[in-house]
VOPAGU-2260 file (C-alpha; in pm, 1 decimal, decimal comma):
REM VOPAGU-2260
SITE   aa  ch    i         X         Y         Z
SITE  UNK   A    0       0,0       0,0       0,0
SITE  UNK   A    1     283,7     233,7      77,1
SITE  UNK   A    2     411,5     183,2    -245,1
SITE  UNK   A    3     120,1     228,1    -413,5
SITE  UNK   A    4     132,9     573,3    -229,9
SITE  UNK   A    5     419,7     614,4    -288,3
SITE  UNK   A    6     408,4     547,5    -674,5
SITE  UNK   A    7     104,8     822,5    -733,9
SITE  UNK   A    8     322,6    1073,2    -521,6
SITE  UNK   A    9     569,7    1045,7    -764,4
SITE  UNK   A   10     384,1    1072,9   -1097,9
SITE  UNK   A   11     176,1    1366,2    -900,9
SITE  UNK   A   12     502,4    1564,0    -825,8
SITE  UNK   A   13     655,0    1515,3   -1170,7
SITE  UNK   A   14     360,4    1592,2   -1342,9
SITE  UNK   A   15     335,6    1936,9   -1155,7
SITE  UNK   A   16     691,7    1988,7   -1267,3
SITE  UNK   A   17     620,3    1942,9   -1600,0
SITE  UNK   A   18     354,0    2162,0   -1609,3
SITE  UNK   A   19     560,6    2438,5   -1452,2
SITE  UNK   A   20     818,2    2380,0   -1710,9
SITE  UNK   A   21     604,4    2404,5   -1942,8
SITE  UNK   A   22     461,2    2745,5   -1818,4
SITE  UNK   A   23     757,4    2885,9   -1754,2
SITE  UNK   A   24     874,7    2828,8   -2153,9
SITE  UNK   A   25     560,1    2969,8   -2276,1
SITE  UNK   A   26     593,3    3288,5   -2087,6
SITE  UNK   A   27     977,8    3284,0   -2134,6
SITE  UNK   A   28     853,6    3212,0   -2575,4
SITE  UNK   A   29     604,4    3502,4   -2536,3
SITE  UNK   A   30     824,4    3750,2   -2333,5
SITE  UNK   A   31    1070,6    3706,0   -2613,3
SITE  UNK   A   32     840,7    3776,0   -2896,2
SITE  UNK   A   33     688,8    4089,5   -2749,3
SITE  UNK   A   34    1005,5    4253,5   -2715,5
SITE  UNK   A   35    1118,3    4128,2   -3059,4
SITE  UNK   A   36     803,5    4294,7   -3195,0
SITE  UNK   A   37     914,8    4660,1   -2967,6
SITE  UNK   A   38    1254,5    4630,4   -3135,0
SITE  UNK   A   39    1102,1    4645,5   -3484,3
SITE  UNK   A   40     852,6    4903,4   -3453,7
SITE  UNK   A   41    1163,3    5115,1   -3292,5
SITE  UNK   A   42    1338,4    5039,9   -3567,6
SITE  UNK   A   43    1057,5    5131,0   -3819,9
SITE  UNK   A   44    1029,7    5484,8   -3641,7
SITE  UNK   A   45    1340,0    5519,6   -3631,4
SITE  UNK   A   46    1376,0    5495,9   -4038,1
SITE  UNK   A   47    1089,5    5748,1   -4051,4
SITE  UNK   A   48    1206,0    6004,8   -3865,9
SITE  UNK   A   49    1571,7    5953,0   -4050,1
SITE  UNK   A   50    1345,8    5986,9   -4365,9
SITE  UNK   A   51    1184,2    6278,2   -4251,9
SITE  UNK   A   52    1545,2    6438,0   -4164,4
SITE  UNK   A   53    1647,0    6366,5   -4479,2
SITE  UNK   A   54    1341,2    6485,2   -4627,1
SITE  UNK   A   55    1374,8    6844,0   -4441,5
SITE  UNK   A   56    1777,9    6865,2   -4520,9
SITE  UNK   A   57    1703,9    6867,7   -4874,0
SITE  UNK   A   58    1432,5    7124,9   -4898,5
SITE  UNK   A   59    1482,5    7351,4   -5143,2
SITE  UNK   A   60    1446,0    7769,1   -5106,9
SITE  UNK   A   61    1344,7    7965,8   -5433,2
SITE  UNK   A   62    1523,0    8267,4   -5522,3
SITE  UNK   A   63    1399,5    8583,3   -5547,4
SITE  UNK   A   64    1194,5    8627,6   -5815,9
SITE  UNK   A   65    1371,5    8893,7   -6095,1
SITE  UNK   A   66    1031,9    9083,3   -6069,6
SITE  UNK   A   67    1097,4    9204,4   -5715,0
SITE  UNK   A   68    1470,6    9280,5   -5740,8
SITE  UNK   A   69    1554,6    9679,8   -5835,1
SITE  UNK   A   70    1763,6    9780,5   -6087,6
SITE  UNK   A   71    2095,6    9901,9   -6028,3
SITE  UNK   A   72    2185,0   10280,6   -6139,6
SITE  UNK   A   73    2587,8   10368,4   -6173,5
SITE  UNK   A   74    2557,0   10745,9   -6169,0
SITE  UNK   A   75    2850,8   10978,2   -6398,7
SITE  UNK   A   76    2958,7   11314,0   -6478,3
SITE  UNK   A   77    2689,5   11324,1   -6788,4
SITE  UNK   A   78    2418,4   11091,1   -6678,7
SITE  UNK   A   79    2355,0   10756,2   -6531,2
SITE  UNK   A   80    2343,2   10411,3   -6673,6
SITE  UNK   A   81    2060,7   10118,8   -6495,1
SITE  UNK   A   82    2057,5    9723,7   -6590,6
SITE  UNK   A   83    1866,4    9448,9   -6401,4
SITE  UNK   A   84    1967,8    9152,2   -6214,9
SITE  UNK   A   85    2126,5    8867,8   -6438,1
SITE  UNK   A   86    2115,6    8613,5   -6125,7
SITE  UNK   A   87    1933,3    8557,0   -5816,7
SITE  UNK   A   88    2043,9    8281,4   -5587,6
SITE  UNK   A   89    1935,5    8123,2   -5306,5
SITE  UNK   A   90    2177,0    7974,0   -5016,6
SITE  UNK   A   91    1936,1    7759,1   -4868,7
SITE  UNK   A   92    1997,0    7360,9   -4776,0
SITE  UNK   A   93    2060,7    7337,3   -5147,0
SITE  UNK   A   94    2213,7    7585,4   -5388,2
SITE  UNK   A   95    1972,3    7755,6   -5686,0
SITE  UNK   A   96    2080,8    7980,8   -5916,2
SITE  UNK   A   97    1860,7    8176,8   -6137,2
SITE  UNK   A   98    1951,7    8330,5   -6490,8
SITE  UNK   A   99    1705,6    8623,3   -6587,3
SITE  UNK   A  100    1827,4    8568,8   -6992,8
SITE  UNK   A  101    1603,0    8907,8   -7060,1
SITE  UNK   A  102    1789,4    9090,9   -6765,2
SITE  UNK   A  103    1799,2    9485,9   -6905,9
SITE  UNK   A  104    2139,0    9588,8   -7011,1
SITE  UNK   A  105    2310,4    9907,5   -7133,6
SITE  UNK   A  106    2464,6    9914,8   -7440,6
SITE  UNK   A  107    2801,1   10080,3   -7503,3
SITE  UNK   A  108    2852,7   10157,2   -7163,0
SITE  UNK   A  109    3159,3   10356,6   -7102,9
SITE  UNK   A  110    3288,6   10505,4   -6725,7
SITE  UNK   A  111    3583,3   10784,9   -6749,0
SITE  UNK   A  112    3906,4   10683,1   -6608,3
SITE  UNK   A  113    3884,2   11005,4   -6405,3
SITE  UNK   A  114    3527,1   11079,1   -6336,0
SITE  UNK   A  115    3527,3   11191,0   -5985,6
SITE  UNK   A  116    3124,8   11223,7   -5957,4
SITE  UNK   A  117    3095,5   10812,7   -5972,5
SITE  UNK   A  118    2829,1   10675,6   -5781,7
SITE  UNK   A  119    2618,5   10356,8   -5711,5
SITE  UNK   A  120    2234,7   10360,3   -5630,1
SITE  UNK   A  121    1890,7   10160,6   -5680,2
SITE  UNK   A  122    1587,6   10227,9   -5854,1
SITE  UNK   A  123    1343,3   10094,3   -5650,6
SITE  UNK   A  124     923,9   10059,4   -5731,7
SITE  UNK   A  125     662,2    9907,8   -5549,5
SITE  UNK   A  126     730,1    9550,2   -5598,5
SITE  UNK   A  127    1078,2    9568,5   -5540,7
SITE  UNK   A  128    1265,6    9417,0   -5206,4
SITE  UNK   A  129    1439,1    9725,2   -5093,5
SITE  UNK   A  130    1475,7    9711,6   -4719,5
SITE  UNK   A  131    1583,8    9464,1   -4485,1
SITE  UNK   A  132    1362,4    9210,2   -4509,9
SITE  UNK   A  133    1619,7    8944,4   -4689,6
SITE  UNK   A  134    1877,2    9070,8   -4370,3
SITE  UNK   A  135    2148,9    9213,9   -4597,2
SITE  UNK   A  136    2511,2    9188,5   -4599,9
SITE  UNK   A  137    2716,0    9370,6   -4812,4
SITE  UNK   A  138    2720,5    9543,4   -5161,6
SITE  UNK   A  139    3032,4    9541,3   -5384,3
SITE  UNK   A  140    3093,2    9640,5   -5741,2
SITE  UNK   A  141    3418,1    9513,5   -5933,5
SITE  UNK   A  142    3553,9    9468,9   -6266,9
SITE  UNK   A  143    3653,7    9145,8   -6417,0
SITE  UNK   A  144    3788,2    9037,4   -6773,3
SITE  UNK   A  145    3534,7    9081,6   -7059,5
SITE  UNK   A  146    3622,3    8713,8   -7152,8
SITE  UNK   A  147    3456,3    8579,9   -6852,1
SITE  UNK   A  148    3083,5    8386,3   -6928,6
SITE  UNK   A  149    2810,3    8577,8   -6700,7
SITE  UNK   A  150    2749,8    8186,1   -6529,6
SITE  UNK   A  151    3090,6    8181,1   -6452,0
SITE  UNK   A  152    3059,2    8452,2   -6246,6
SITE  UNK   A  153    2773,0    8295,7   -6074,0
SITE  UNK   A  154    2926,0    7988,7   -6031,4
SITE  UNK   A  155    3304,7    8060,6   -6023,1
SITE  UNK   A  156    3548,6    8283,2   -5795,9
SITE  UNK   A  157    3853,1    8433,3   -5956,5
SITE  UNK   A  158    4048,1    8753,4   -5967,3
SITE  UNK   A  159    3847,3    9050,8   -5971,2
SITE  UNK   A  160    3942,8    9448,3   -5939,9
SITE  UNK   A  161    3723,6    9528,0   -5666,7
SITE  UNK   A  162    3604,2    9903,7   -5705,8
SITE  UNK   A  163    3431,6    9955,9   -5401,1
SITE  UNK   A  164    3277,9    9694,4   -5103,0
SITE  UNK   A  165    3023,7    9800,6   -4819,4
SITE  UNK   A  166    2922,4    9676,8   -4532,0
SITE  UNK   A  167    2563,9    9689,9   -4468,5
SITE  UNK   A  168    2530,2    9651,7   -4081,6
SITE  UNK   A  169    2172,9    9744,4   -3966,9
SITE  UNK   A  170    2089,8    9914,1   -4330,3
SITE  UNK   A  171    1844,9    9817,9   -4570,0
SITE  UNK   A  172    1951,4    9693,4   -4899,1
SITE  UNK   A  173    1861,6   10058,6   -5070,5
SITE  UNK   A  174    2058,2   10256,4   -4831,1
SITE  UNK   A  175    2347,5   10001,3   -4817,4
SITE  UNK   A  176    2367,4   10025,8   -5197,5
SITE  UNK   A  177    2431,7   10402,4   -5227,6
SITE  UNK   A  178    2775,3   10462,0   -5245,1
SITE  UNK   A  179    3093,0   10688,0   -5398,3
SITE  UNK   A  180    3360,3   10442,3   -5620,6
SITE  UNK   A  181    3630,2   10533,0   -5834,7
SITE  UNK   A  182    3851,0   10325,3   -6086,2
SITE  UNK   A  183    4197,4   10286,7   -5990,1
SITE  UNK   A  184    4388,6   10592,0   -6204,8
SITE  UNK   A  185    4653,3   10273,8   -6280,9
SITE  UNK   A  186    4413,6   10028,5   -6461,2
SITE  UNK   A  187    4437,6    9960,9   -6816,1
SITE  UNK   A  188    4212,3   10165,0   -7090,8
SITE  UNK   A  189    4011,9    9879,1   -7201,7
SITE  UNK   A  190    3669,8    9626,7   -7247,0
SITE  UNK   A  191    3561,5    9474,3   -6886,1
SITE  UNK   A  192    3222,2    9366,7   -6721,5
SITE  UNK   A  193    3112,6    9555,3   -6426,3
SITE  UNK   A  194    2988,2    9286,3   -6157,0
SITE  UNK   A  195    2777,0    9441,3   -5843,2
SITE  UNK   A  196    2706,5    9184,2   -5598,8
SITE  UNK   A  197    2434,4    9234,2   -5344,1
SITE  UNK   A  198    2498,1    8949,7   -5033,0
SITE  UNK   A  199    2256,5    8859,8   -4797,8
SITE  UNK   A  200    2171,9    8618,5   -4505,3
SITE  UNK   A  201    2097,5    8305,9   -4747,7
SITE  UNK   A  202    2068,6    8494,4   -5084,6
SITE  UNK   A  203    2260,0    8644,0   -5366,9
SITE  UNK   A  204    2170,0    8919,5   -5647,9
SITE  UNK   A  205    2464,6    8965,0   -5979,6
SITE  UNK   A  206    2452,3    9235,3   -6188,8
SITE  UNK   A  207    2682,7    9223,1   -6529,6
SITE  UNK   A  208    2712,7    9472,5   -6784,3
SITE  UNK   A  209    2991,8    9529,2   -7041,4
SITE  UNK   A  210    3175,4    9838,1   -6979,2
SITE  UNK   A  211    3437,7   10063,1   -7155,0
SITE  UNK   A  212    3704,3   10197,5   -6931,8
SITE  UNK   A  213    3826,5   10510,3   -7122,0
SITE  UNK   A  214    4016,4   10844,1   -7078,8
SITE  UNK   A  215    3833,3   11146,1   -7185,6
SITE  UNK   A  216    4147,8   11358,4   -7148,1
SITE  UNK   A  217    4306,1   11126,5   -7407,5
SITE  UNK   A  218    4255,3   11322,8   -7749,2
């Protein structure tokens, strides 16, 4: 009888064994799948909000349109000469560059060598961005070789005889692009472009004309 006992005591306890081995897997099986499943969906937002980054690195800023950019006036002894905007760029998180093909240029453009009355302004209308809305930088005006392509000078650095370069500080873009220049007394008589480059925060205005350098006194 006592082994009978015995006998069913054993079978009892190991099936109760089994049966807590058998829970014990099934919550160890589980516990392993739920936090395989929280690993993926991490991973999953993880590539979304990388695709979003990318998304928002790559966003690109347009220009300024050539409609609300002034024309620049180069004031001298007998008159003035104005041409438009050949390029507005945009500094953004990607680089654009503009071409306005239909920019208006001055023909036969010539500057005295010694014209001491030489000055730099806009013509501004309603439509045009002429205060400080585009936070500006600085206005320069230089000569460069009449060989150089008008992209190149858009695209490209290289030497340059700088006539003049302001600071802007606190002005507006109108104010900041009314200066005095001269051209160096030493330079050669000669065909250039005139380049004035308006720099802002994140954008960019080029103006090219061809220009004459020549010495009225010269007979």
């Amino acid at each position: 009888m006592n082994k009978q006992i015995r006998y069913f005591y054993t079978i009892a306890i190991t099936i109760t064994i089994t049966i807590i081995i058998v829970i014990a897997i099934s919550v160890i099986f589980t516990y392993s799948i739920d936090v395989y499943a929280q690993n993926q969906n991490t991973s999953t937002f993880d590539k979304i909000d990388q695709n979003k980054t990318n998304i928002s690195l790559t966003y690109k800023f347009n220009p300024v349109p050539f409609n609300a950019i002034p024309l620049v006036v180069v004031n001298y002894t007998q008159g003035q000469y104005k041409f438009g905007a050949d390029f507005s760029i945009d500094f953004g998180d990607e680089t654009i560059i503009e071409q306005d093909i239909s920019a208006t240029t001055v023909p036969n453009m010539q500057l005295d060598i010694d014209d001491p009355n030489l000055y730099l302004e806009l013509q501004c209308d309603s439509n045009d961005i002429c205060d400080i809305s585009l936070a500006p930088d600085s206005v320069s005006i230089y000569l460069i070789d009449n060989s150089i392509q008008d992209i190149q000078v858009a695209e490209n650095s290289f030497p340059v005889l700088e006539l003049k370069n302001n600071d802007c500080g606190i002005q507006s873009i109108k104010d900041c692009a009314n200066f005095d220049f001269s051209i160096p007394n030493n330079i050669i008589l000669d065909s250039y472009k005139i380049v004035v480059e308006m720099f802002f925060d994140e954008a960019k205005w080029i103006f090219i004309n061809p220009i004459e350098i020549v010495d009225c006194n010269i007979k």
